[in-house]
N, C-alpha and C positions, 0 to 999 in steps of 0.2 A: 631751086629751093633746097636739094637734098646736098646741094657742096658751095649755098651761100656762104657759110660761113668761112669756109678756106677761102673763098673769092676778098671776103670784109678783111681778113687778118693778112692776105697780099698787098690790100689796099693802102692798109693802116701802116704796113711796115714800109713800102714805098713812100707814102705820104709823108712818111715823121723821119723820113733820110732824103726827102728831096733837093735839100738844100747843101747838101754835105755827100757828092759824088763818092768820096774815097771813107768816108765814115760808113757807107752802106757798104762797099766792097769790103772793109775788113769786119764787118760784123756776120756779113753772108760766109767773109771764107772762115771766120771764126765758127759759124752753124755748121758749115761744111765738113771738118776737121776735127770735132767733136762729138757728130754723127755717126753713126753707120750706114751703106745703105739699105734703105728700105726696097718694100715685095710691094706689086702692084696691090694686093688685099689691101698692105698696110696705107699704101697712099688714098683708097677709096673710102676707107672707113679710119680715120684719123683716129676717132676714139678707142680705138683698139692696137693700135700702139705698144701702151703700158707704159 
């Protein structure tokens, strides 16, 4: 219950690139490379981020 929601929004972004192998690989390395990385804190409690 407490990390449904990152479970839904895995789902949703696999789901709506399943048809499209290399559309979901450059949008992931697009996330990737525009990111920094994150602290286990910040992966557990997503809303805290900023």
């Amino acid at each position: 219950r407490k990390h449904l929601q990152a479970y839904l929004d895995e789902f949703v972004f696999r789901f709506n690139r399943r048809r499209t192998r290399h559309a979901a690989f450059r949008s992931l390395l697009g996330i990737v490379t525009t990111k920094g990385p994150i602290t286990y804190d910040m992966l557990i409690a997503p809303e805290a981020k900023g």
